[in-house]
C-alpha positions as CSV (number, residue, x, y, z in Angstrom):
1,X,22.5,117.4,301.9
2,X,19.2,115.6,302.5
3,X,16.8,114.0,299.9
4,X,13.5,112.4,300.4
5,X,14.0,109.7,297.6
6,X,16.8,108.9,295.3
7,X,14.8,110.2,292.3
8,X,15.3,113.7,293.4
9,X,18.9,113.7,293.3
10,X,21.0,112.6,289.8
11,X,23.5,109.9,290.5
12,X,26.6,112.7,290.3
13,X,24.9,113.9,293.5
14,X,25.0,110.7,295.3
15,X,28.5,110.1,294.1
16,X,29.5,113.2,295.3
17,X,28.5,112.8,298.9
18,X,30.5,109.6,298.7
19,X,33.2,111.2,297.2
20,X,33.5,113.9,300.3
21,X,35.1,111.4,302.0
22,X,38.9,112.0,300.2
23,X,38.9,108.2,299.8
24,X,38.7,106.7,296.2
25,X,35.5,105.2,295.6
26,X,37.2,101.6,294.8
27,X,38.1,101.8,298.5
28,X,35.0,103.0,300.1
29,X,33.3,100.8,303.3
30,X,29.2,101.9,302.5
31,X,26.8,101.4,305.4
32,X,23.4,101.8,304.2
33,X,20.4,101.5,306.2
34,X,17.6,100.6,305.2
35,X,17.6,98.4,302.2
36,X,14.3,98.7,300.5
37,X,13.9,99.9,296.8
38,X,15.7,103.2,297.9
39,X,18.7,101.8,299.4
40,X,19.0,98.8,297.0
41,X,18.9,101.6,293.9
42,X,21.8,103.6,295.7
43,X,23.9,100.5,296.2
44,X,23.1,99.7,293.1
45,X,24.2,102.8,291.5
46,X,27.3,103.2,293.8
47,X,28.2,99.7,292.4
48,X,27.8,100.6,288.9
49,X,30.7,103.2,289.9
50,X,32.8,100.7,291.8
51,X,33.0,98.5,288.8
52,X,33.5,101.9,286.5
53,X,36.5,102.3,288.8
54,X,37.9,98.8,288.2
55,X,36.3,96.8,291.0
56,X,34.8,93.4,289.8
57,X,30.7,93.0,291.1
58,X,32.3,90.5,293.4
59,X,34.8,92.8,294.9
60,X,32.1,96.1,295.0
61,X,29.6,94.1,297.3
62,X,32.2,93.0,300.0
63,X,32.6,96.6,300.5
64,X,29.0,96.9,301.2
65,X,26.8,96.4,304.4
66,X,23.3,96.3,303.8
67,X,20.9,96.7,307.0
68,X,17.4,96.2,307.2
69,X,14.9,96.7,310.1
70,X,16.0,93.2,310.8
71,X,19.6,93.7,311.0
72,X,22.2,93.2,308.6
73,X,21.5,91.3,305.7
74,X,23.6,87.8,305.7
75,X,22.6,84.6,304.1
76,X,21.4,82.6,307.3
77,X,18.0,84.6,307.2
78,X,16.2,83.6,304.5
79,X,13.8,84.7,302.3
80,X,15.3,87.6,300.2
81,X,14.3,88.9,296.7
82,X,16.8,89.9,294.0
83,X,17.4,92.9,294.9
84,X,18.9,92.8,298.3
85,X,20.1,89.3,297.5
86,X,22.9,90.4,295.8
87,X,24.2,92.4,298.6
88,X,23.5,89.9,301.4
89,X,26.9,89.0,303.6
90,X,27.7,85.5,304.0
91,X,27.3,84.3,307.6
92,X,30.6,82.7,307.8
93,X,33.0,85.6,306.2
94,X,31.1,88.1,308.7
95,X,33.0,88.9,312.0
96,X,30.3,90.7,313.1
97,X,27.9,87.5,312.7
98,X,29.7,85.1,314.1
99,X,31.0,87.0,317.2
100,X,27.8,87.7,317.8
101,X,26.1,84.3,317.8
102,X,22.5,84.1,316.9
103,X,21.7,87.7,317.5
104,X,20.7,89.6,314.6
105,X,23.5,92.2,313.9
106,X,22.2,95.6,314.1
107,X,23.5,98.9,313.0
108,X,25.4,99.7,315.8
109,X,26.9,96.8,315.7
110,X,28.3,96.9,312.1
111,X,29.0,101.0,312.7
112,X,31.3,99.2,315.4
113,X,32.9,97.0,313.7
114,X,33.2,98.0,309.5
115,X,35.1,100.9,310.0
116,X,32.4,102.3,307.5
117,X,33.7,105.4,305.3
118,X,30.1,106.3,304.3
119,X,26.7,106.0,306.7
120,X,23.5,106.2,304.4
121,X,20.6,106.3,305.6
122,X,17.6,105.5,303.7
123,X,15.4,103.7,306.3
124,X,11.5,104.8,306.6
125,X,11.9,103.0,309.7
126,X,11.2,105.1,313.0
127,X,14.6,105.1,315.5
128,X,16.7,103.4,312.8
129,X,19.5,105.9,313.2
130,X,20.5,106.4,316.9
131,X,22.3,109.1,318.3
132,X,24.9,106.3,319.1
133,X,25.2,104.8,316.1
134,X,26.1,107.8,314.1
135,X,28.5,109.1,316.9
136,X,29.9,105.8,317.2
137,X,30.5,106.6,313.1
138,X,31.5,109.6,313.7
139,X,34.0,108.9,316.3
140,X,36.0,106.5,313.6
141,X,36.3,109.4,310.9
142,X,38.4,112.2,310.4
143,X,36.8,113.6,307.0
144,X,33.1,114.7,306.6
């Protein structure tokens, strides 16, 4: 299923996809890239369900991974509006971030690593999914 924006699909469409997975939504790993208004309003919406299915705000976002064309989002880069804010990793919790030094963390790097249930992508950015990211996701499920 593919949609150009998330105003053309209802939320119970979104869910669904997620759903697809056979794993309860409480228990869901979301990668989404790219985390402008499009990705921030899916997470957003996918959170809303989180908490619906007894998840705090608090426990929802840690099972969230927000990447932008920077990398993932973690607090040591600063600069973030309200939106993505609230879905930025802290730098010391994050495996990924610390193993990996000063280098930004990029999606194939948390695809590696998050053991991801769900891999949105949103990004308008050109090359932002790679053949080797998504079969790197691929290779770590056995649902669709």
């Amino acid at each position: 299923m593919t949609f150009k924006e998330p105003r053309q699909s209802p939320p119970p469409l979104w869910l669904a996809a997620v759903n697809a997975t056979g794993v309860p939504l409480k228990e869901q790993t979301i990668v989404i890239c790219g985390f402008g208004s499009a990705g921030i309003g899916i997470a957003n919406l996918i959170l809303t369900a989180m908490n619906e299915a007894g998840l705090s705000n608090e426990q929802a976002r840690k099972r969230f991974y927000a990447v932008d064309r920077y990398g993932l989002l973690v607090e040591r880069r600063a600069g973030y509006s309200s939106g993505p804010a609230d879905f930025v990793r802290k730098s010391q919790t994050s495996r990924m971030d610390m193993s990996l030094g000063q280098r930004e963390v990029q999606l194939l790097d948390v695809v590696r690593n998050a053991k991801a249930t769900v891999l949105l992508g949103v990004s308008g950015q050109p090359r932002a999914f790679t053949e080797d990211s998504f079969a790197k996701w691929r290779s770590t499920r056995t649902a669709p």
